[in-house]
N, C-alpha and C positions, 0 to 999 in steps of 0.2 A: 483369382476369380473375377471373372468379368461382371460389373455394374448390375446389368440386367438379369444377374440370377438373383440378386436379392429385392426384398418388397421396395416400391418408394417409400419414403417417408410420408406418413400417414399427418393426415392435418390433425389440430388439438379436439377435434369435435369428431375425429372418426371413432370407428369401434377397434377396441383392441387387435391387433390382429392374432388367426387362431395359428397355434404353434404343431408345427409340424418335422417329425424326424426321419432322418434318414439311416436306413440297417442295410450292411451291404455285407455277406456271410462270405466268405471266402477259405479259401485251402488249395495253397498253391498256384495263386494268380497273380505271381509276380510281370507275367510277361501281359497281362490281362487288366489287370487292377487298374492302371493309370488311364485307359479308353476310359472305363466305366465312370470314374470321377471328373475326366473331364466332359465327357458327357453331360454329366450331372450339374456341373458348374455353369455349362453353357444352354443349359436349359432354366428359364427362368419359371418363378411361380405363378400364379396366378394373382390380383391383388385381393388383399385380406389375408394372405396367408403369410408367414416366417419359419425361415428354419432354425429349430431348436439347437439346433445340432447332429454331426455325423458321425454315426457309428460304423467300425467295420471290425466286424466280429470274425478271427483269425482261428481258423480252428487245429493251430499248432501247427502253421505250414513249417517245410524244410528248405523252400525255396528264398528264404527272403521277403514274402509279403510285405510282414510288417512293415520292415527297415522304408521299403518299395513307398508306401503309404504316408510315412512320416517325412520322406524326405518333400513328396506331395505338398501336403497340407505345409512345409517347411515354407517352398516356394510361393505357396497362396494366402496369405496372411491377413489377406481382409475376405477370409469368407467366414461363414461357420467355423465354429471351433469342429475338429477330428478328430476323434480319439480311438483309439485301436484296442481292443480286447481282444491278449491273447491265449487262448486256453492253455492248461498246463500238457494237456493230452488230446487227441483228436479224438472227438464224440457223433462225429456228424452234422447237418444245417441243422436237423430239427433238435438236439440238443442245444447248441449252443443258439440258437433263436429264442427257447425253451427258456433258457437260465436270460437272456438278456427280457424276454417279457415278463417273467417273475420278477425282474428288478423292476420294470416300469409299472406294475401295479403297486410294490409298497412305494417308492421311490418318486412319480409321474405324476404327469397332469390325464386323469382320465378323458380328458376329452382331444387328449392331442392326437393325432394322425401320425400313423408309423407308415414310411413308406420302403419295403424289401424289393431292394434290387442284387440280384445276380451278379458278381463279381465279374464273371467271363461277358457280359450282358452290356450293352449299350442304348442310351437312352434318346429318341428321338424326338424332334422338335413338336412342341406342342402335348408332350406328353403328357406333364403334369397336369396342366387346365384340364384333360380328360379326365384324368386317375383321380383327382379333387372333388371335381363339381356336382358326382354324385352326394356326395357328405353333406354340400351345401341346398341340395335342391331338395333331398330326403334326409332330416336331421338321424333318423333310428338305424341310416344305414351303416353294419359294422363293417365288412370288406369290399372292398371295389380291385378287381380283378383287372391285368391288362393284357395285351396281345404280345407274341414274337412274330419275330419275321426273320427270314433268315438272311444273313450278312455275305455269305458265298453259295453262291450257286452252280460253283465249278463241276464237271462230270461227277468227280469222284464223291459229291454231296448231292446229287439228284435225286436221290433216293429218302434221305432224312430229311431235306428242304421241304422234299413232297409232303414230308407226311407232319412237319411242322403246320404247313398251310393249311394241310387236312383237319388237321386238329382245331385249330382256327376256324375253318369253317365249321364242321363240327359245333362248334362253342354259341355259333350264333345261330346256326339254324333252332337249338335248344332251347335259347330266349337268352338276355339278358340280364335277369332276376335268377338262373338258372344257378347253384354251387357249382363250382368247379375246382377239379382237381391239379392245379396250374400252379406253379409256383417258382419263378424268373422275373415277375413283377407284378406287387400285389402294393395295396395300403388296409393298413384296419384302425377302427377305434380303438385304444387301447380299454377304456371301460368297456366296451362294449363283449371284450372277450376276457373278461376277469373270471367267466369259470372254464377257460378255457387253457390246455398245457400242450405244449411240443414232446412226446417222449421219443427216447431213443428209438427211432426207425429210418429207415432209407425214403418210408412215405410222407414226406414232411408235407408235402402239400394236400396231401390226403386223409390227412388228419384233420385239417384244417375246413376240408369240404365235407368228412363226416359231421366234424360237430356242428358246423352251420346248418346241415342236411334235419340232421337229427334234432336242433333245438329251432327249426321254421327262421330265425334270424336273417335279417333282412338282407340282401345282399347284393351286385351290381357286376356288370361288367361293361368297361370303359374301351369300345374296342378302335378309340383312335387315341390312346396309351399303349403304344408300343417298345417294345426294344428289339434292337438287332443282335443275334444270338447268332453262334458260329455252329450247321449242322453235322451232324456226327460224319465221320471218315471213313467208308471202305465198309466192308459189311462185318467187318468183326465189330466196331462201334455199333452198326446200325444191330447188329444183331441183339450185342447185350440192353440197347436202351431202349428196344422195342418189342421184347418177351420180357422184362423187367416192367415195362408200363401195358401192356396184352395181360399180363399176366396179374398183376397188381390190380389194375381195372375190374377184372372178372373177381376176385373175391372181393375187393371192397363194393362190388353191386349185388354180389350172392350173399354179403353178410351184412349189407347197410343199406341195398338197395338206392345206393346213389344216382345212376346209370341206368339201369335194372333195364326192368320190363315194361316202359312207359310203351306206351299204344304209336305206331309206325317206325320203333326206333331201327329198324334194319331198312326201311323204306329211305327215312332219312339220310342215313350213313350212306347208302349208295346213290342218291340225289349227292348230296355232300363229293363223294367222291367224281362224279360225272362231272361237276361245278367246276372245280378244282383241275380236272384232267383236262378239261376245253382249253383251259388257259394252259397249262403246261403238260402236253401230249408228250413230249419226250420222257419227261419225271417224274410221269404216271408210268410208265413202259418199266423205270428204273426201279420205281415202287414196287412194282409188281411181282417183277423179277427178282428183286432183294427180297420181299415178302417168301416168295415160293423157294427159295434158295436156305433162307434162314431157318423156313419151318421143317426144311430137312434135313440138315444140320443138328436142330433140335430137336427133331425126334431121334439120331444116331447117337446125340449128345448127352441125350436125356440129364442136362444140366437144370438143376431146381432154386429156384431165386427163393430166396426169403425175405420180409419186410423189416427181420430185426436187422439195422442197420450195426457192422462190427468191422474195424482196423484187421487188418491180416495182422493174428494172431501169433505167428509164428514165422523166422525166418526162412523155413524150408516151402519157397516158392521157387515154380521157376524162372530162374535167371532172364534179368530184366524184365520182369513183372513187375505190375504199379501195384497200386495199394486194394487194387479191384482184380488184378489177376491180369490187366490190359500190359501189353504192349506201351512201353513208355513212349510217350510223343514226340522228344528232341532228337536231334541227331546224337550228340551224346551220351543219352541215355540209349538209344539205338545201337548206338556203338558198344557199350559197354553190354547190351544185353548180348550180341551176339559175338564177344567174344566171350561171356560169360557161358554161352553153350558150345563155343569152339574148344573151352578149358574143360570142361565136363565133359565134350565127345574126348578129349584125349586123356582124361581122367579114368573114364571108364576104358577103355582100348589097353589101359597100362597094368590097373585093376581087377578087372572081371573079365572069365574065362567066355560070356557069353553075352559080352559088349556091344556085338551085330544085333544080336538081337532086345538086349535093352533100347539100343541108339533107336533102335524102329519103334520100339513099344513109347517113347518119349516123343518121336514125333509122330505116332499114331494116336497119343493122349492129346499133344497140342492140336492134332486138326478134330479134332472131338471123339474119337473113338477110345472108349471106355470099357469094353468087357473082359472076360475072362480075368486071369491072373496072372499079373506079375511076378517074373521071379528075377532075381539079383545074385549071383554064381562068382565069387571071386578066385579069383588064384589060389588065398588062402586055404583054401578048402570052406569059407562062409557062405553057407546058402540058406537065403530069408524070402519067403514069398508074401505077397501083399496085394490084396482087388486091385486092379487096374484103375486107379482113381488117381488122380494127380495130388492131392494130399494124404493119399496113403502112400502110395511110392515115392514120394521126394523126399522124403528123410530119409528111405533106404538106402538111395542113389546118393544123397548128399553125406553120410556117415560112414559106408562101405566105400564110395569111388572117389567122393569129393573132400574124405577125413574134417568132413564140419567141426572134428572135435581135437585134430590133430593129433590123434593118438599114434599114428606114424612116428612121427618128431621126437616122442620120448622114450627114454632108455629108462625100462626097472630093474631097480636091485634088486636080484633074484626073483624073478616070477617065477616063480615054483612055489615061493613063501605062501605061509594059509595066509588070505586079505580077506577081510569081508567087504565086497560090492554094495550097495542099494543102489537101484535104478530108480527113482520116481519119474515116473512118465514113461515107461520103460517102453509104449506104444506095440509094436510086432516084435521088437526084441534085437534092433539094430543093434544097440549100442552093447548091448551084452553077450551078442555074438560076436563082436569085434574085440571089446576088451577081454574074452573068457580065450578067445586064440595067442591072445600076447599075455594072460595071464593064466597058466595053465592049473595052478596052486591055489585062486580064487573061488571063494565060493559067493554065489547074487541073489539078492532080495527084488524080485520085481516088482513095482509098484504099477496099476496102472487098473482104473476107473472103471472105465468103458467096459459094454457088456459084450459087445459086438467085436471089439479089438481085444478080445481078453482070450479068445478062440484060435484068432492067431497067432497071438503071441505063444500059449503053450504048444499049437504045431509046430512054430520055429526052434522053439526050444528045444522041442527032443529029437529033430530033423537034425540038429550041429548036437547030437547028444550032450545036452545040457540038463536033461531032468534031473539028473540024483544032483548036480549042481547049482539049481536055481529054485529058488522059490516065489510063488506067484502070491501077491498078496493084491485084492480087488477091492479100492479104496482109493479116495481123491485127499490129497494133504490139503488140509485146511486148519483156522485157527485152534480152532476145538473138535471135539469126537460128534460124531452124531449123523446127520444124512444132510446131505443137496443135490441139486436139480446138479445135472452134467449136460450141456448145451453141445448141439452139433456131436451125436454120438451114430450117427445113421450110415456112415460109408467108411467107419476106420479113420475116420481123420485124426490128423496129428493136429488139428486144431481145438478139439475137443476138452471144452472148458467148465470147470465151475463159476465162471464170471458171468452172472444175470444179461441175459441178453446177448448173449456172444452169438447169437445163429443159431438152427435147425431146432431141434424138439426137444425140451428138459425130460431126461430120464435120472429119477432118484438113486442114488449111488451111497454107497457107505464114505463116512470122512472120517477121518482120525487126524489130529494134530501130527507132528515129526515127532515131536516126543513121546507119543503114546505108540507112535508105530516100530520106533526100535525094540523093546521087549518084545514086537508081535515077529518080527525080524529077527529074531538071535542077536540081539548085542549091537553094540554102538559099530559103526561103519569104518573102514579104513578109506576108501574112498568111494566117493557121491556124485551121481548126475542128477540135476534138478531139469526137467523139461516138465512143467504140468503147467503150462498156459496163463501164469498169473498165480500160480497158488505158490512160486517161488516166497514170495513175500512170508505171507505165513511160514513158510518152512524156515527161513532165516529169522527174521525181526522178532516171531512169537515164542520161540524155541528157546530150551535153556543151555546154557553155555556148556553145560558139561555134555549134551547131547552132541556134541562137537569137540570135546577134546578127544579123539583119536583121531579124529578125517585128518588126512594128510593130503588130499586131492579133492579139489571140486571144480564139475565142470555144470558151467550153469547156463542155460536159455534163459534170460530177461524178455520180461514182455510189457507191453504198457498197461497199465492198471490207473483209473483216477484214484489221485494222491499219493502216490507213489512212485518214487524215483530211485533208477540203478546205483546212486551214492548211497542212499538209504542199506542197500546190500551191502554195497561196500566199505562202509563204515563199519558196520555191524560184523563183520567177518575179520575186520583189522583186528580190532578190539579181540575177538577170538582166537587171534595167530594168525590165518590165513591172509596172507597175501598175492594182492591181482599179480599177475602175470602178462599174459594179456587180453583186450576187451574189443571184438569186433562187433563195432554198433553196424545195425544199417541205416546205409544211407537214405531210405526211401521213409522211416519210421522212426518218430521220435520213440526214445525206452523201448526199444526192443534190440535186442543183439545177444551174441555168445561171448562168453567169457570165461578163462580157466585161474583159478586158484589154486596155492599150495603152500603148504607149512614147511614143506622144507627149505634148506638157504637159498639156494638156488636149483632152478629144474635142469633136471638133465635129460640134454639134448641125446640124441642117436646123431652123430657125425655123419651117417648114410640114410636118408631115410628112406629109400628104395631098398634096403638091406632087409627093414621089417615089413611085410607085404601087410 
């Protein structure tokens, strides 16, 4: 760290200088992280100010961040101390911003200045003396707001550069004293917002401009505090991060009146946009056209954002999908996505009698097209149909063509034998269509929540005549018996969770622990699938031992849960007899992956597994 990012040395008769900290949120900015800090190193303060120190709040990347960070702060040994907080599980900014400002109220100097910078974000010369001098010129003031600018302006980013700027202007035609919903580089008092909390949402900076909205609290915008931020790519980016904030904007004005209905505000916005468009006539044209393109897209897409902010829940996405359902950004993640759809197109081709027509319905789901119904037709004689929603048909595809569970690979002794099945999470009934063809002597317990999926499921069922062989029990496994909220229950998703905040709309559902649910099941299980989005835990950890001495097979979804990790499972399962076999994490997701268990010595293979369809 160069000289001039830190204060001089202050004479014996100056005033103490005021302490100031640096929060840098990140997930995933290994390629990113090291601009942003040396930015920051090479921007000096202002004098009377010091830094406390640098935080950079890791919210469980898989890329290396951390490591990325420490070897930094390794090489710069005379600046500020760094220290890295890395979450046990990924919660989102405004969680983990949340839990580092709780600490700085019991923990802090209330009167220090926190300054949140953007990990991808880069910091421009002169920026602090801007983002500072309000604090100094107005003692009461609690946030001072700073400007982006965008760092490429190459074709294929004309369109989100534009509307970067837009926004920016926007911000100042408004006033200065104005709240704003910004959040790539901000400062606040820390007392200043001691009744103030970050909860789990995607709106982390909109939280922030409610409650300042809402409690009149003083506030600034510094707009030659800038950072150089990289604009979105192509129109599926621009799409998602501008019906995400179009959309977002419109209810936090229809329900906090942030934005609202101030007198000339449509006057202003296209002054604002005229402004902006003189100066760059080409990426007004780009804007426009991205605008007019996306909003029809999104009306065929009829895709709905929500503000609880939630991890993909579930493995069954499609291949080389990020953690938002994006198109991974590296060549090797590129790579690997589209040979992971080259393996699925010849998965299905080898599988399902009516593979032309799934392959179309899969890339009639990816370019947004979502109606009617899917159906899934295998060789076997398995046929399961499911809404044309990409998280209702991806488990189908991925357990019928893609064997998620590898039930191809193993050989039973005597399928004919009476087994008893339970399915918890049993969703439309893949999995118990699959296992009830290779086990013809089995009879299954379906477990499964949802109100909405609980319609399909029994049409599946008696479509592969399964009725007189399956039983439907409509209940989420939880610790104890009683009721909870069931989140994201509106399109059949296989993401559909009891975990608070997971997405979409809480709908009250009955719960029963695993051991109150086998007497409602006929009898303890010979073998068991766990998919229920998190409620695995409870079914293992809470449960009694003897509710597990028969299972001889368990096939399990792991998901991420705060405080909770897949050894935890698999500890607890040793101890019971069962042992791992094997465990496909994914790579995109800490604590989420598939994994098969079993009590017998050794699992036995099928020598052919194209032999059992």
């Amino acid at each position: 760290m160069t000289p001039s990012s830190l204060v001089p040395p202050a004479s014996p008769d100056a005033a103490p200088a005021v302490g100031c900290r640096l929060v840098v949120p990140a997930y995933n900015e290994a390629a990113r992280i090291g601009r942003c800090l040396d930015a920051v190193a090479s921007s000096p303060l202002p004098v009377g100010w010091r830094w406390t120190g640098w935080t950079v709040l890791d919210g469980a990347s898989t890329d290396g961040t951390p490591d990325v960070v420490r070897q930094w702060a390794e090489r710069r040994r005379d600046g500020p101390p760094v220290a890295v907080l890395v979450a046990a599980t990924r919660g989102g900014k405004a969680v983990d911003l949340g839990h580092h400002h709780a600490r700085l109220l019991v923990v802090g100097d209330p009167e220090e200045i926190v300054v949140v910078v953007d990990a991808d974000a880069a910091v421009q010369p002169g920026t602090f003396a801007a983002l500072l001098a309000p604090f100094v010129e107005h003692p009461s003031t609690a946030v001072v707001w700073g400007v982006d600018v965008p760092d490429d302006t190459s074709i294929g980013r004309w369109a989100s550069s534009f509307q970067m700027e837009l926004v920016g202007e926007l911000a100042r035609r408004a006033g200065g004293s104005t709240p704003r919903a910004y959040g790539r580089l901000f400062a606040y008092r820390v007392g200043a917002l001691r009744d103030f909390a970050w909860g789990p949402s995607q709106l982390d900076d909109m939280q922030l401009a409610r409650f300042v909205a809402e409690r009149s609290v003083p506030v600034a915008s510094a707009w030659s505090a800038t950072v150089a931020a990289t604009p979105a790519h192509g129109w599926r980016d621009f799409y998602l991060q501008t019906y995400r904030f179009y959309w977002a904007r419109a209810e936090e004005a229809a329900e906090h009146d942030l934005r609202g209905a101030a007198p000339g505000r449509h006057r202003r916005a296209l002054d604002a946009f005229v402004a902006v468009a003189r100066r760059h006539p080409a990426r007004a044209g780009a804007y426009l056209l991205a605008r007019l393109g996306t909003a029809a897209y999104h009306r065929l897409r009829r895709e709905q954002f929500s503000a609880a902010w939630a991890p993909a829940a579930s493995t069954k996405l499609p291949a080389g999908a990020g953690r938002e359902g994006r198109p991974a950004g590296n060549g090797s993640a590129l790579r690997e996505a589209v040979g992971g759809r080259l393996a699925l197109a010849r998965q299905c081709r080898a599988e399902l009698r009516n593979w032309p027509t799934v392959l179309a319905r899969v890339v009639g789901s990816y370019l947004g097209w979502h109606r009617g119904v899917f159906t899934v037709s295998c060789r076997a004689g398995v046929n399961v149909r499911a809404p044309n929603r990409v998280l209702a048909l991806s488990p189908v595809i991925e357990v019928l063509a893609g064997d998620a569970y590898r039930l191809r690979g193993l050989r039973w002794e005597d399928p004919s034998r009476a087994r008893h099945v339970i399915d918890v999470g049993a969703h439309v009934g893949s999995f118990t269509c699959a296992l009830a063809h290779r086990l013809p002597g089995a009879r299954f317990t379906c477990v499964e929540p949802s109100p909405a999926t609980l319609t399909w499921l029994h049409a599946n069922l008696a479509a592969n005549d399964l009725s007189s062989r399956a039983e439907v029990v409509a209940a989420a496994v939880a610790e104890t018996d009683g009721e909870v909220d069931l989140w994201g229950t509106d399109d059949v998703s296989c993401e559909a969770s009891a975990i608070a905040g997971s997405g979409g709309h809480p709908t009250p559902v009955t719960a029963m622990s695993f051991d109150s649910l086998l007497p409602l099941a006929g009898g303890r299980p010979d073998i068991v699938k766990l998919d229920c989005e998190g409620g695995e835990y409870a079914a293992v950890l809470c449960s009694a031992e003897t509710s597990w001495a028969t299972v001889q097979d368990l096939f399990l979804e792991y998901h991420p849960v705060p405080g909770h990790t897949f050894e935890e499972i698999r500890s607890r399962l040793a101890v019971l007899g069962l042992t791992l076999v094997w465990d496909d994490p994914d790579p995109r997701t800490a604590e989420l992956g598939l994994a098969y268990f079993t009590r017998r010595p050794a699992p036995s293979r099928n020598p052919d597994p194209q032999a059992t369809p």
